[in-house]
C-alpha angles and dihedrals in degrees: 000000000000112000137196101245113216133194104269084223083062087071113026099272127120095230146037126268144155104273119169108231131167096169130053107214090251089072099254116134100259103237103244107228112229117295128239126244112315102349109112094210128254096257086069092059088056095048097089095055110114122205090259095058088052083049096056085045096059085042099060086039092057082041096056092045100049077051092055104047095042087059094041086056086041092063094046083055087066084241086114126046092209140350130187105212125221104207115157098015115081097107089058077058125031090042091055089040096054088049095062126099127234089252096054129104122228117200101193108189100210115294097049094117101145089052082059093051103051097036079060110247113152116266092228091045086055091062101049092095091046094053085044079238084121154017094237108326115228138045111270090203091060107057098015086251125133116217114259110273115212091192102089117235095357096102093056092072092047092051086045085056100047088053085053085051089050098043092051083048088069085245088131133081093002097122087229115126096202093052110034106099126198127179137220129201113185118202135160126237091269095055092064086066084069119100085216092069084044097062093033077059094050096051100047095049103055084038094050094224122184103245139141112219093205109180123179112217097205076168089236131078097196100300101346118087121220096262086066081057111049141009093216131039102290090245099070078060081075092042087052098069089040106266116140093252125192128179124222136188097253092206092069104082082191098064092041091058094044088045092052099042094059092046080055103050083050090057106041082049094059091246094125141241135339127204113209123196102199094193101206136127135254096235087198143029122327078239121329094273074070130104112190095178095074099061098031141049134240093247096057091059102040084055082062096045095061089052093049110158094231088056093055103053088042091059092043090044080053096042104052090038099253094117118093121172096233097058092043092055088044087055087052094045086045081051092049090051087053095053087055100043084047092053099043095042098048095048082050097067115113117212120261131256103271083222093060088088105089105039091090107042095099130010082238148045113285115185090212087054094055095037088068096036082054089048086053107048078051091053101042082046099056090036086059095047089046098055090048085058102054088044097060090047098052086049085049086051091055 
């Protein structure tokens, strides 16, 4: 896999490494150097691409911030009891997520929200493990969507091992596009120091499974840079067990769809796995128990800011004479809907039954499991009756 290698200082990093990128922050196309033997270049997976197709891609990017920051306020409200913002990163998600195939099988760990909202799952449904309304809140096999998982790195061996599943049902290498199934874990840097994304790389790579390792360097896992993490870029971790492994600079949303659509191809054909590295930068807090004020420093964000993802499209979009005022004005009123519809849905969520608990903790019946449900319901009862009680005696009293 050959890549365009830009100057680490390009992109906020210290040294130089390849990097695939089709677009310069400043929104011109980036000029692709001659490719190496069979590999017809990334910029060719980008070329049919029309205007309208970069400006459904803006669109699902403003889309996935004015999400973000609705929720974020909707925490500080009191109305969640926690949100992990994506800031910054909406091109790492919405250009993978417009690459994918209706077959394929996305594993979001728990900040994925543009690859949601892409793939389709409802805003306010997104936020119902947020608000503890729900376990996870929507149905995976509806959308292809896995529920969020809090536990970091568990959910990449699950997804390896739902590839291996694919692969042994025959819904690989077929040719046929309404067959052929990838999947795609999503995990952050800090997830890689996990032993769990070491064996799920282990696996995939002697099985051949056909999964995307797509990890999002937001360059911070909570308070420890990447630096504190690894010696080497994240993605020659890849290259380490053996998985064919690419960087890209995870702000083009561009490069990240050329760079998932080939993993892809690889996968749908039977060819394996692909780790990608989307160097890119968590403008705000790792979630907002987070203060990031306290481990970076102003200038380092303000770096990032100048190279936000948005930006970029919308000067490419300009450059290259796709922009028109009226569309963009219909995307922020289309913004300014989804606030509301956010707000109002959210507040509408009725808490759960407090028995609803236990309905989910195994597929199938588990007699420890009822047997504490049983004790509950007990307890919930007699604690009803008691506080009855006390009540008609203090009225009694009065």
């Amino acid at each position: 896999m050959p890549h365009q290698v830009i100057d680490g200082s390009d992109v906020g990093s210290a040294d130089v490494t390849p990097l695939v990128q089709l677009v310069a922050p400043t929104g011109e196309r980036v000029h692709e150097p001659d490719n190496d033997g069979d590999h017809p270049g990334y910029a060719a997976r980008v070329a049919h691409l029309t205007g309208d197709d970069l400006r459904a891609m803006y669109r699902d990017m403003v889309l996935t911030r004015r999400f973000d920051d609705e929720a974020t306020a909707l925490q500080r409200q009191g109305e969640l009891a926690l949100y992990a913002q994506a800031t910054g990163q909406e091109a790492a998600q919405v250009g993978p997520a417009h690459a994918l195939a209706a077959p394929d099988m996305v594993f979001p760990s728990y900040r994925e929200h543009g690859i949601l909202h892409v793939r389709g799952v409802d805003p306010v449904d997104r936020l119902r493990l947020y608000r503890g309304q729900d376990h996870g809140g929507w149905d995976p096999a509806e959308h292809n969507v896995a529920l969020y998982t809090l536990v970091i790195g568990s959910h990449v061996l699950h997804a390896t091992g739902y590839a291996m599943g694919v692969q042994r049902d025959g819904a690989v290498g077929t040719g046929d596009p309404e067959r052929d199934t990838a999947v795609v874990a999503c995990f952050g840097d800090g997830a890689t120091s996990q032993g769990d994304v070491s064996e799920a790389l282990v696996f995939a790579a002697v099985n051949d499974a056909p999964v995307v390792f797509w990890c999002q360097n937001n360059q911070w896992a909570i308070s420890e840079p990447t630096t504190r993490q690894s010696s080497v870029p994240l993605y020659r971790r890849g290259e380490g067990f053996g998985v064919p492994s690419v960087r890209v600079d995870g702000n083009d949303v561009l490069a990240c769809y050329a760079v998932m659509a080939e993993a892809l191809e690889r996968a749908h054909a039977g060819h394996g796995p692909t780790f990608v590295e989307a160097y890119t930068y968590r403008m705000g807090a790792h979630t907002t128990s987070d203060d990031p004020t306290r481990y970076r420093e102003r200038a380092e964000e303000e770096h990032w800011r100048q190279r936000d993802p948005i930006d970029r499209l919308a000067a490419l979009l300009r450059a290259e004479g796709h922009w028109d005022d009226d569309w963009a004005g219909d995307v922020a009123a289309e913004a300014d809907a989804l606030g509301e519809t956010l707000r109002a849905g959210v507040r509408a969520l009725d808490a759960p039954e407090k028995t609803s608990m236990f309905d989910h903790v195994y597929a199938t019946p588990h007699a420890q499991v009822a047997a504490e449900r049983a004790w509950f319901e007990q307890y919930e009862a007699e604690t009803a009756e008691q506080t009855a009680q006390d009540a008609a005696t203090a009225e009694v009293a009065r």
